[in-house]
C-alpha positions, 0 to 999 in steps of 0.5 A, spaced: 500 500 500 502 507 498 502 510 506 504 517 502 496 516 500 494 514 506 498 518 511 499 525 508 503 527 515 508 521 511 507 524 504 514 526 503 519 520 506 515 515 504 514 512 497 510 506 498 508 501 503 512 494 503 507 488 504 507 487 512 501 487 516 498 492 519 492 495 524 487 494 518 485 486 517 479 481 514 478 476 519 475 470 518 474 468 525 472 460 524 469 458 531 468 450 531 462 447 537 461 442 541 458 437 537 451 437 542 444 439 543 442 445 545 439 443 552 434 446 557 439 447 562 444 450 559 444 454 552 452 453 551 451 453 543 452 457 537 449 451 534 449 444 533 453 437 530 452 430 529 455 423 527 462 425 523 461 432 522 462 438 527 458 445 527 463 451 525 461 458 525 464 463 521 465 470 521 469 476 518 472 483 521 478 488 520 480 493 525 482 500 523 484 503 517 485 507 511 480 504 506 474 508 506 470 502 502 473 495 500 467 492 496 470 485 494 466 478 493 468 472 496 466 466 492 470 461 496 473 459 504 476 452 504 478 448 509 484 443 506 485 437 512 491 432 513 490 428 507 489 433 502 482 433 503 479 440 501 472 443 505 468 448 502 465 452 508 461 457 504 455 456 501 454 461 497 458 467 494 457 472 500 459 481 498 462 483 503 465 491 504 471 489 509 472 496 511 465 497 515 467 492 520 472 496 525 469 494 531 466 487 532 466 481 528 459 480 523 457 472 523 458 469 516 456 461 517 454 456 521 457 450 517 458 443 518 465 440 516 468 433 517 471 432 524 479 431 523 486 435 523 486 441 517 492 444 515 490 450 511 485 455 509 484 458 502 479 464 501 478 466 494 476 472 492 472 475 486 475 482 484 470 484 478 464 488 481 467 490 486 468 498 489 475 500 492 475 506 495 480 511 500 481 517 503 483 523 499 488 528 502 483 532 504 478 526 508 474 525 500 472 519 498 477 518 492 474 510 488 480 507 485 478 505 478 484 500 476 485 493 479 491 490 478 496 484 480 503 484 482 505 483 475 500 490 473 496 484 470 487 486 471 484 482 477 478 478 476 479 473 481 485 472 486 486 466 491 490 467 498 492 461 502 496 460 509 498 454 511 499 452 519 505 450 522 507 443 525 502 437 529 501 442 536 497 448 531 493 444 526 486 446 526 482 439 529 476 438 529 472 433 533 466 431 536 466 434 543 472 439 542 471 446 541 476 450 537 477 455 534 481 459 528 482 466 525 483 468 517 486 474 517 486 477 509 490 484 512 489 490 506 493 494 508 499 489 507 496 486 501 494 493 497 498 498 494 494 504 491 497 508 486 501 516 488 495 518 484 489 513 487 488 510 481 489 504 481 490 499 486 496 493 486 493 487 490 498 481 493 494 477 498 496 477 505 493 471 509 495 470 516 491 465 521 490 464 528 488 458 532 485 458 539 483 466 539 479 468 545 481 476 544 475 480 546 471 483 540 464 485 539 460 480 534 454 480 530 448 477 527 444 478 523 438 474 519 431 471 520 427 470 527 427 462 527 424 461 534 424 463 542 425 459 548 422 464 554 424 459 559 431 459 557 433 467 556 434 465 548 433 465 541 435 462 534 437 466 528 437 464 521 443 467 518 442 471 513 449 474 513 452 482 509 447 484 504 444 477 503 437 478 504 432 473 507 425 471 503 419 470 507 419 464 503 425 461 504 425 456 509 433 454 507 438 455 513 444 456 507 447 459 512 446 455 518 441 457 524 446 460 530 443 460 538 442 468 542 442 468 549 440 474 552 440 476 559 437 482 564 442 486 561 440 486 552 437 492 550 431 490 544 430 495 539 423 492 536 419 496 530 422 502 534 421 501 541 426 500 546 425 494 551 430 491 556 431 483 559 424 479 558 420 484 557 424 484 550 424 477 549 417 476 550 415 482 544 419 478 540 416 472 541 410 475 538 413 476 531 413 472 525 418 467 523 423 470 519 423 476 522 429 480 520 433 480 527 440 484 529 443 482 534 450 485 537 454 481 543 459 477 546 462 470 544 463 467 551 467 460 553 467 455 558 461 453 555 462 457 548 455 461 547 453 468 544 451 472 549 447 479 546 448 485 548 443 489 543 437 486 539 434 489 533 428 486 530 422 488 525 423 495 522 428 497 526 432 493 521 436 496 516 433 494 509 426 494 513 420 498 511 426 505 511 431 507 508 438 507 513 444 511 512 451 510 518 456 515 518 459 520 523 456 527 523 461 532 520 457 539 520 450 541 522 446 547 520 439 547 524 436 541 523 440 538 517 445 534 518 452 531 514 453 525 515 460 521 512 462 515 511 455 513 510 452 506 508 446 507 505 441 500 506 435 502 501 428 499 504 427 492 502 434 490 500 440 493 497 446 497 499 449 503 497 456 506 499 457 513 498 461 518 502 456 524 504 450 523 505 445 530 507 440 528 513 434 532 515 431 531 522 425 535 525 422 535 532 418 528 530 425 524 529 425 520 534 432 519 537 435 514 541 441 512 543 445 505 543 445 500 550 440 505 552 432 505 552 431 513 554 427 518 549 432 523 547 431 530 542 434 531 536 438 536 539 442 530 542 445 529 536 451 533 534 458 534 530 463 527 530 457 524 534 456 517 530 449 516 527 444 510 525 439 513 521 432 511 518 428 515 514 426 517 507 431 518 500 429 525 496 434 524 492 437 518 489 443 522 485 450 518 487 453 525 487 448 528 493 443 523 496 439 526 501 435 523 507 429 525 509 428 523 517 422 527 520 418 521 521 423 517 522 429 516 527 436 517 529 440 512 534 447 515 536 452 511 537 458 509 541 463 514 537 471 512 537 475 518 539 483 518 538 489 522 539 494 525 545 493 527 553 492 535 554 492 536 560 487 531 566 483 533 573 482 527 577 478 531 582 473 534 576 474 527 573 475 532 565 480 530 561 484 534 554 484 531 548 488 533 542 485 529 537 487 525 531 481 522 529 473 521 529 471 514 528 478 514 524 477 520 520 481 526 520 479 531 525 480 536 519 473 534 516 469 536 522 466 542 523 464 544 529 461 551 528 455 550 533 457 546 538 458 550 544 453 555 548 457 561 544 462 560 538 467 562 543 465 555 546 465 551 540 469 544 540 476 545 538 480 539 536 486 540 539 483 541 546 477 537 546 474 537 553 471 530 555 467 529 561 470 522 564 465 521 570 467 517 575 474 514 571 480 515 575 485 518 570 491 518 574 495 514 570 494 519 564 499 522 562 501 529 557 502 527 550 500 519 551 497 517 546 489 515 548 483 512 545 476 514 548 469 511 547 462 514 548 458 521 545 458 527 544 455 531 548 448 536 545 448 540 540 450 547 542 451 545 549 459 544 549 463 545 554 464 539 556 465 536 547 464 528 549 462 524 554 466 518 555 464 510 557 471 508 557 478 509 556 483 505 553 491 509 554 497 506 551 499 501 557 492 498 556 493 496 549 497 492 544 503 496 540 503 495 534 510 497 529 510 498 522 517 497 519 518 499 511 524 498 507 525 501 500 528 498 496 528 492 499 533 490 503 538 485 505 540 488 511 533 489 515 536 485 521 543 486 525 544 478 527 538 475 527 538 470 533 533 465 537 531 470 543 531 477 539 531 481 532 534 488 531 532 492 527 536 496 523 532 502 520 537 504 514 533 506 508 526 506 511 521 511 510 516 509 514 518 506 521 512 508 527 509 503 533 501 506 533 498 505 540 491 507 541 491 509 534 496 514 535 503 515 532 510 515 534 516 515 530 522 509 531 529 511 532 536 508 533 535 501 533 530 497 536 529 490 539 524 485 537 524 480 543 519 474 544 514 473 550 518 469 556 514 463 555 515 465 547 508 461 545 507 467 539 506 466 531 510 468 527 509 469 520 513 470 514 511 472 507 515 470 501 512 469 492 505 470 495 506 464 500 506 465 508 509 460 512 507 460 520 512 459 526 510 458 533 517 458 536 521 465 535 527 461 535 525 457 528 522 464 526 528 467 525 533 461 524 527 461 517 528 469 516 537 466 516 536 461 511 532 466 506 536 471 507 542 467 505 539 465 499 539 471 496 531 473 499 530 481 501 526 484 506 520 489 504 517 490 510 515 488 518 509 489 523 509 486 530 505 488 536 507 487 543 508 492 549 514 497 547 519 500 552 521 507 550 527 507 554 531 501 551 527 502 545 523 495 545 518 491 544 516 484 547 512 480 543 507 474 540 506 476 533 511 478 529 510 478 520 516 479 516 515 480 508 520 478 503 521 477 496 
């Protein structure tokens, strides 16, 4: 990927992006379940198994990045066993907009595979409809127009594949064994957009990881089967992405998934907020196949999916309204501009289009997400992150407007990113200077209106956040910071935000991004069995990232495996990646490369980085080579 494209502050020391992986991945989480029952005592499965196959449940995700829209379809994702078997595990061919999903993992299919021990995993991936967009300097949706492969050659169809490493990390499957594995197709590593955005170069990058527990929200989406009062749940026929479910299609072809809900669960039901049992027993009223959206938890030990939100009927995208999802960048009395929207059209179908103008009026019905109180429309102001249902006026591509006064308006937690200012633990208040909003340069918001006078209004180099309750002592100024929550209402400011919670450099992972242009024989200062030092030589691009903020490298860093040193460790080379689970055998594979001649281009790794000895102690590292 071209980093001068997508970070203009590197515009001027960097070229290009060597292919290493970065914050931005499709994940294909691969969940295998107990081959059981659904019992009345306990609903501890996402579905259920017989005989020689085991119930898989399948999902898809990404973290943060650049990519405005990356619209692709997925044809194919295969399991290979031992043997050399190969399993299909996607009934159909799913669209997928792998950019969308930065915060949770969307469920894609509850399959059934053959029990055994699988070795490899391949996706496939149909290039000829699809819709790749990025951010412009200026925060603009730029749509790339060309495709093309390593060779410069057009893409119509791609396939990335990532074998796993030794018998302790196949991928088994088995009657009564839960397991579990992560496809990770990263874009950042496997796309290089051109200096004037017009083309994109793709070198699929596919990393995978067996046995993940890391916490992240997940998603389901589908038609209501049935709801079990006595045990708190329901079952849902998945109906994953843009796939639309059909009255009459009683096919499970993506599989039926379990849904325990508890006092906790919010339902949003044709627009109406309830909470715990008062929720499930209105949803008991709908008809099957209903649509149903529902937000939660993957939990363990047993393994069950737990919802924190449910949205069902009309309260749906693709109901009976039209729905735009974006964040708030300007608003002028009651209008609203809301980018990076995705547009649901009522009764199906998507539309991707960058601004999107939205009217609301006193009719609009606001709420706001994990909550069942009524809000105003004055709730809703610059930043804030909305889900809106209303009517399309203007069907033009170039200036689709959304007429909302008889319809509704939910905030939702908004992600905010940048630098320590100042704290006060007494006032529990806190200063931000702000890189992003949801990901977005800040230079896109204009805050025009948001404070009791202009003298008032938000100011993104000192963004004022309400902390309530918090302890904010271990905050330091300038460390880098992640904050969720809302923004406060619309010419209410000070405070600008109300933070949920607080995620401060010491919390999260690191994750350092290591380019070298042109590639180098000489990335590694002795690469040995406990540690790799990196020698910075001919890199434009060396930054670790915490809490999405970024912090330029120096001298020579030091990568170190985890004490216990049970990490993985990739290595990409000629679009094949081979996975280590020893550090050890890690770097004696990066020495043998080297020493037939290999180059490196680029390296990412996460772990927790010492500014002081300038070093990072590790589980993950990826290293590209050519």
């Amino acid at each position: 990927m071209n980093w001068s494209t997508l970070y203009p502050e590197l515009k001027r020391s960097c070229a290009r992006l060597a292919a290493g992986i970065s914050a931005l991945t499709l994940a294909a989480s691969v969940a295998v379940l107990p081959a059981c029952q659904q019992n009345s005592k306990t609903a501890s499965n996402l579905g259920s198994s017989s005989g020689s196959d085991s119930n898989l449940a399948i999902g898809l995700t990404d973290a943060k990045g650049d990519f405005i829209s990356y619209t692709v379809d997925v044809k194919s994702l295969t399991l290979t066993k031992a043997n050399g078997a190969i399993v299909e595990t996607l009934p159909v061919t799913t669209k997928v907009d792998f950019a969308q999903y930065t915060d949770l993992t969307e469920f894609l299919t509850a399959a059934t595979v053959p029990n055994g021990a699988y070795t490899s995993a391949t996706m496939i991936l149909d290039y000829s409809q699809a819709n790749i967009q990025v951010e412009g300097d200026n925060g603009e949706a730029v749509k790339v127009g060309k495709i093309v492969d390593a060779q410069g050659k057009d893409i119509s169809t791609l396939e990335v594949n990532v074998k796993f490493e030794g018998d302790k990390h196949k991928l088994v499957i088995a009657p009564g064994r839960p397991a579990s594995l992560t496809l990770d197709f990263d874009l950042k590593a496997s796309n290089t957009v051109s200096a004037d955005q017009s083309s994109v170069t793709v070198e699929p990058y596919l990393l995978a990881e067996i046995e993940s527990h890391k916490p992240k929200l997940h998603r389901l989406r589908g038609g209501l089967k049935s709801v079990d009062i006595a045990n708190s749940s329901f079952d849902l026929i998945l109906r994953p992405f843009a796939h639309e479910l059909k009255d009459k299609d009683k096919h499970e072809h993506f599989g039926a998934l379990n849904v325990i809900t508890d006092a906790n669960t919010v339902f949003d039901i044709d627009g109406v907020t309830y909470d715990g049992s008062s929720g499930l027993k209105t949803l008991n009223t709908m008809a099957t196949f209903t649509a149903v959206v529902a937000i939660g938890d993957l939990k363990f030990n047993p393994r069950r999916f737990v919802a924190r939100e449910v949205y069902a009927g009309s309260s749906v995208p693709g109901g009976i309204l039209d729905v735009v999802t974006g964040n708030v960048i300007e608003r002028a009395g009651n209008i609203l501009t809301v980018k990076g929207a995705t547009l649901v059209r009522k009764g199906g179908g998507m539309i991707f289009n960058d601004t999107v103008t939205v009217t609301v009026a006193d009719t609009t019905k606001v709420h706001r997400q994990l909550s069942k109180d009524i809000f105003n429309i004055g709730a809703i102001s610059v930043g804030q992150r909305v889900t809106v249902h209303g009517t399309l006026t203007d069907e033009n591509p170039g200036s689709l407007k959304l007429d909302a006064a008889n319809g509704s308006v939910r905030l939702l937690l908004t992600t905010l990113r940048g630098t320590v200012v100042s704290t006060n633990n007494v006032t529990h208040s806190l200063v931000m200077n702000l890189q992003t909003i949801d990901g977005r340069q800040v230079s896109l918001f204009k805050f025009l209106g948001t404070g009791i006078d202009s003298s008032n209004d938000a100011d993104p180099a000192y963004y004022e956040i309400n902390a309530g309750s918090m302890d904010l002592s271990g905050l330091s100024v300038g460390a880098p910071l992640a904050v969720r929550g809302f923004v406060t209402p619309f010419g209410s400011a000070p405070n600008d935000f109300v933070a949920q919670t607080l995620v401060d450099a010491e919390d999260v992972p690191t994750t350092m991004f290591v380019d070298w242009t042109p590639a180098t024989a000489t990335a590694f200062s002795s690469p040995s069995a406990t540690s790799l030092t990196l020698n910075l030589a001919g890199s434009p691009l060396h930054e670790v990232q915490r809490a999405g903020v970024k912090t330029e490298l120096s001298g020579a860093p030091v990568i170190q495996p985890s004490n216990d040193d049970d990490g993985m460790y990739f290595i990409k080379q000629n679009a094949v990646t081979q996975m280590y689970t020893s550090f050890a055998n890690f770097t004696a594979g990066l020495q043998t490369r080297l020493s037939a001649n290999a180059k490196v281009e680029g390296l990412v790794a996460t772990g927790k980085y010492d500014d002081i000895t300038l070093t990072l102690t590790t589980r993950f590292v990826a290293v590209s080579m050519k």
